[in-house]
C-alpha positions in Angstrom: -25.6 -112.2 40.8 -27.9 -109.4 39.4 -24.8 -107.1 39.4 -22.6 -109.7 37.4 -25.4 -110.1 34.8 -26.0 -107.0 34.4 -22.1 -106.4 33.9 -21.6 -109.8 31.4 -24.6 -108.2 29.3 -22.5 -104.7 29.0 -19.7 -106.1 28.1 -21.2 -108.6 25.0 -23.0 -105.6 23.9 -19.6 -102.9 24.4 -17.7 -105.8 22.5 -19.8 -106.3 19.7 -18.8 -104.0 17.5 -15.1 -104.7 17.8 -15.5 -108.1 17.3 -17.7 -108.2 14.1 -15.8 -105.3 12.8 -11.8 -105.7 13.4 -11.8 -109.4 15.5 -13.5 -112.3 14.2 -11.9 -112.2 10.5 -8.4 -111.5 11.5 -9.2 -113.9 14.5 -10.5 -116.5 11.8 -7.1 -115.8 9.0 -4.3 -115.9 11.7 -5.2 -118.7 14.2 -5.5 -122.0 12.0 -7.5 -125.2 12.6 -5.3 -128.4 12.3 -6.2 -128.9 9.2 -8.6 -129.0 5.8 -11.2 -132.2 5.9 -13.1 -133.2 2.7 -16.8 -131.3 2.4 -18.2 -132.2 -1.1 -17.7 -133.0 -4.8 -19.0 -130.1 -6.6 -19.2 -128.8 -10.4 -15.9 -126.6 -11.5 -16.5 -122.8 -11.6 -14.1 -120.3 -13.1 -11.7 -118.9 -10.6 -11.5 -122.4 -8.9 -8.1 -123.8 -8.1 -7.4 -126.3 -10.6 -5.1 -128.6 -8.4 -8.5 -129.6 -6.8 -10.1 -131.2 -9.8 -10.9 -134.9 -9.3 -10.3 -136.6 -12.0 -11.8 -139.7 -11.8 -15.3 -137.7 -11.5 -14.0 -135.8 -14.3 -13.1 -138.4 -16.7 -16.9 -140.4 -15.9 -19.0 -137.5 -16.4 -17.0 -135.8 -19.2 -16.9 -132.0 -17.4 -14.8 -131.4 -14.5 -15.7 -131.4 -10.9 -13.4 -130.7 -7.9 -13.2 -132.1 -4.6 -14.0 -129.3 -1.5 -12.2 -128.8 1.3 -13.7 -126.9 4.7 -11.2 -125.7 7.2 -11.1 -128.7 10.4 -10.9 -126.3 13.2 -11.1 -127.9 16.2 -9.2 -125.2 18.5 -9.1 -125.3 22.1 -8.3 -121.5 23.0 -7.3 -121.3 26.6 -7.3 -117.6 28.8 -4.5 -117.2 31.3 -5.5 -114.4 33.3 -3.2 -112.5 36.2 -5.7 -111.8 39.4 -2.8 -110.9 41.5 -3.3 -107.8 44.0 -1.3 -105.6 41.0 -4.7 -106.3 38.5 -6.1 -104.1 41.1 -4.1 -100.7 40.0 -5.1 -98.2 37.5 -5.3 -94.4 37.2 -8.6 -94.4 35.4 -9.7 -98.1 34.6 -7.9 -101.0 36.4 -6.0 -103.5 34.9 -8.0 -106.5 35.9 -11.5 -104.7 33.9 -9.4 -104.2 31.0 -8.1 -107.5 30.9 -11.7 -108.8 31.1 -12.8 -106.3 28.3 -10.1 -107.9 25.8 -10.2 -111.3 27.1 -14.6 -110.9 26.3 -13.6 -110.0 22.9 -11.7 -112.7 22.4 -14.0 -115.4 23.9 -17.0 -113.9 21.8 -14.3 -114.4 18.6 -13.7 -117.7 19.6 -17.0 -118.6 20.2 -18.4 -117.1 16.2 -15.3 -119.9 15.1 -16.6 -122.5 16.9 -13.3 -123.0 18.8 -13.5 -124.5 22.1 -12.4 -121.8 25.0 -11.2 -122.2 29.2 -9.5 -120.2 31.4 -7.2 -120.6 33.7 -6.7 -117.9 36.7 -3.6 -117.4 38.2 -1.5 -116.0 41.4 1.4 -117.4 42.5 -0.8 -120.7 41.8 -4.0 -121.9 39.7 -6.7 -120.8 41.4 -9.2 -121.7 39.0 -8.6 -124.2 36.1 -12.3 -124.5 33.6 -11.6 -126.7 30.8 -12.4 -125.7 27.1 -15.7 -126.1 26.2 -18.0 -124.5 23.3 -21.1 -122.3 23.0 -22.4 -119.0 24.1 -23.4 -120.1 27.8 -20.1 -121.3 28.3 -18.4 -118.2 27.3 -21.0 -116.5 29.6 -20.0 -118.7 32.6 -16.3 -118.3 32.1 -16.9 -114.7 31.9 -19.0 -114.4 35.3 -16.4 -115.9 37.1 -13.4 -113.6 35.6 -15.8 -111.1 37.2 -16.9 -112.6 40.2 -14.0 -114.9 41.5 -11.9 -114.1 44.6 -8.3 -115.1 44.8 -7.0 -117.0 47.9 -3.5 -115.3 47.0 -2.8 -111.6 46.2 1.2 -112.8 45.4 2.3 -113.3 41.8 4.9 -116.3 41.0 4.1 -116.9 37.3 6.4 -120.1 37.4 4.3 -122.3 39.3 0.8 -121.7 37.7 2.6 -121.8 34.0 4.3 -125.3 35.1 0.8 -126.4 36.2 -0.7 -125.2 33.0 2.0 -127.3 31.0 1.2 -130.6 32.6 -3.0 -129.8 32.7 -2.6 -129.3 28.7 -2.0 -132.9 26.9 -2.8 -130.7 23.6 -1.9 -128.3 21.1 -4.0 -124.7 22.4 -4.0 -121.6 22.0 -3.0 -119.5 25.3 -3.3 -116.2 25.9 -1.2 -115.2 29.1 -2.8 -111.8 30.9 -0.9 -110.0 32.5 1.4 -107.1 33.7 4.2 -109.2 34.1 5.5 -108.2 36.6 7.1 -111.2 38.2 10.1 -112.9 38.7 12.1 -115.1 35.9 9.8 -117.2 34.4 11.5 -117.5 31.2 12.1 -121.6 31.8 7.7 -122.8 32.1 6.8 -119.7 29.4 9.7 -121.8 27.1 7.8 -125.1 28.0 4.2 -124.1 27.2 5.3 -122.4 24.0 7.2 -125.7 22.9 3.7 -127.5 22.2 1.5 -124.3 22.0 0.8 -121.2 20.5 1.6 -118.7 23.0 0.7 -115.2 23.0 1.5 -112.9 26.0 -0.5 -109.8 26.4 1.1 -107.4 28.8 -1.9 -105.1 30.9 -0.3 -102.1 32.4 -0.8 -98.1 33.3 0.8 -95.5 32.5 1.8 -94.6 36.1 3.6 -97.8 36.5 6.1 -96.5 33.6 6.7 -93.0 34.6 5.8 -91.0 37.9 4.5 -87.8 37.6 5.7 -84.8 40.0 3.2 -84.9 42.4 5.3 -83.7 45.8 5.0 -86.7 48.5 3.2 -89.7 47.9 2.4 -93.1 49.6 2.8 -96.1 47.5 1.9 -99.0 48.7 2.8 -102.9 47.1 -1.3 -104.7 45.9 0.6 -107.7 46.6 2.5 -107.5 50.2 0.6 -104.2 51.3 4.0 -102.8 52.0 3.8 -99.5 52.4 7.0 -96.6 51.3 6.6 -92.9 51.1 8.2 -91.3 48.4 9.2 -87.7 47.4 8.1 -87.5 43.7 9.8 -84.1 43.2 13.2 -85.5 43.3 13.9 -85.2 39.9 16.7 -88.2 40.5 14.1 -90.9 41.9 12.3 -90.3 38.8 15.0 -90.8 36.1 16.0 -93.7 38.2 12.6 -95.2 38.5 11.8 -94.6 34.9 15.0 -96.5 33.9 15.0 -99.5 35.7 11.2 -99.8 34.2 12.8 -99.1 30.3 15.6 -101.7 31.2 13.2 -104.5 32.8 10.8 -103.4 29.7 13.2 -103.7 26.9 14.6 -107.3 28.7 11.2 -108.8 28.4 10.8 -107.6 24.7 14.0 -109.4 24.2 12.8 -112.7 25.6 9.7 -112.9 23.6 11.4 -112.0 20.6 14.1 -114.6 21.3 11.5 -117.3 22.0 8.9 -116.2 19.3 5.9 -116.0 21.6 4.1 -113.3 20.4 3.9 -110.2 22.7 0.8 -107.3 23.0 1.6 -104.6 25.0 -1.8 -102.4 26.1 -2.6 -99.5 28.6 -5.4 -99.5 30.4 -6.6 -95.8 29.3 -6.2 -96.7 25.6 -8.2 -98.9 23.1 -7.0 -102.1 22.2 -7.9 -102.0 18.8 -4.5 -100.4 17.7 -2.5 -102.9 19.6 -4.6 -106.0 18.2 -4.7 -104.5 14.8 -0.8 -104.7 14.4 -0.7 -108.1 16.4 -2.8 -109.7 13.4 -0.8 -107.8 10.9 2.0 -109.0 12.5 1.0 -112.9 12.5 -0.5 -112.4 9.0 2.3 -111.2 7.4 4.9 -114.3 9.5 2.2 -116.7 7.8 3.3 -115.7 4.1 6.8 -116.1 4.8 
């Protein structure tokens, strides 16, 4: 438990910067409350917009006031995160710890809005379902089990745990759906959940999965079945083979999202996020003034 602490206080403190300085406004602009509740009646000052004059206050005290609105959020933000055997791979940093390290930043954006935040964790089942709740010890728990939690299943079936997710969910939410991906079609529950949420999918993967380098003999073995295949690495042909069956499976699941409008962030586990997240909220931003 020591361990776990000591690890959720490293990554509040490694986050921080990133989420007061690129997250929590952009965070804030692109994902919307329901809508605008009535705060006050309040003098008008230069610069206000006049379409929110009140004019019966106007007319009985001879000056105008105008009626102010705050932002109802009222968000429930919901983390789908991948802890199949494949979060386990990574030439430098593994999947699963970067998926943490974005999903922290998130939760800590979340949490500065006021927006309610779960999880759900995911094989080829849910493993873990924690419903959205508020506050900075929630975030904390949510982010000790990410850390700590064991899965019963090292398989990954993304069908069953999105059409679980679909039924759990009565409500509009926000869901941001971890992982590599690598799965079979799920196109049919991912076109579900996005009907009556906003979806984003945020693809974790390494460099080594998309192009293997010419290392002589190696010994790959599957995180999920712990099948085991040796492979000759210096056969130039495997590796043109290899690396287009990844561009093609790549470029299909591009098309998908695009099709369906679910919002898609793509980010390697040896780079910063902050590039990727930067044009995903220049992205949304610029679809909202449309």
């Amino acid at each position: 438990m020591k361990q776990i602490l000591n690890q959720i206080k490293r990554l509040e403190i490694n986050t921080k910067r990133l989420v007061d300085g690129l997250i929590s406004g952009n965070y804030h602009s692109v994902f919307k409350g329901r809508g605008i509740e009535f705060s006050e009646i309040r003098e008008y000052k230069p610069g206000d917009d006049v379409r929110t004059i009140d004019w019966n206050v106007t007319a009985r005290f001879n000056k105008p006031f105008i009626k102010e609105f705050i932002e109802e959020r009222d968000l429930k933000v919901y983390f789908v995160l991948d802890v199949s055997g494949s979060g386990n791979f990574g030439n430098n940093v593994e999947k699963k710890r970067k998926s943490i390290e974005l999903i922290a930043s998130l939760m800590f954006s979340a949490m500065k809005n006021n927006d309610a935040v779960g999880i759900f964790l995911i094989t080829d089942k849910v493993e873990k379902f924690i419903p959205a709740r508020k506050g900075r010890k929630h975030i904390l728990r949510l982010l000790s089990e990410f850390i700590s939690f064991k899965p019963e299943s090292k398989q990954t079936d993304l069908n069953e745990p999105l059409k679980s997710i679909s039924r759990i969910l009565k409500r509009r939410s926000i869901i941001f759906v971890v992982s590599d991906f690598f799965a079979e079609d799920f196109s049919k529950p991912l076109k579900i959940l996005k009907r009556k949420n906003d979806v984003i999918a945020v693809r974790i993967t390494d460099k080594r999965e998309k192009k293997i380098p010419d290392v002589g003999y190696i010994e790959l073995e599957d995180e999920e079945t712990g099948e085991q295949i040796l492979v000759d690495t210096s056969d130039e042909e495997f590796r043109e083979k290899y690396s287009s069956i990844i561009k093609k499976n790549d470029s299909e699941l591009i098309k998908f999202f695009r099709k369906y409008k679910i919002d898609f962030v793509e980010i390697l586990t040896d780079e910063g996020y902050e590039k990727p997240l930067k044009k995903f909220f220049k992205m949304r931003k610029l679809r909202m003034v449309r």
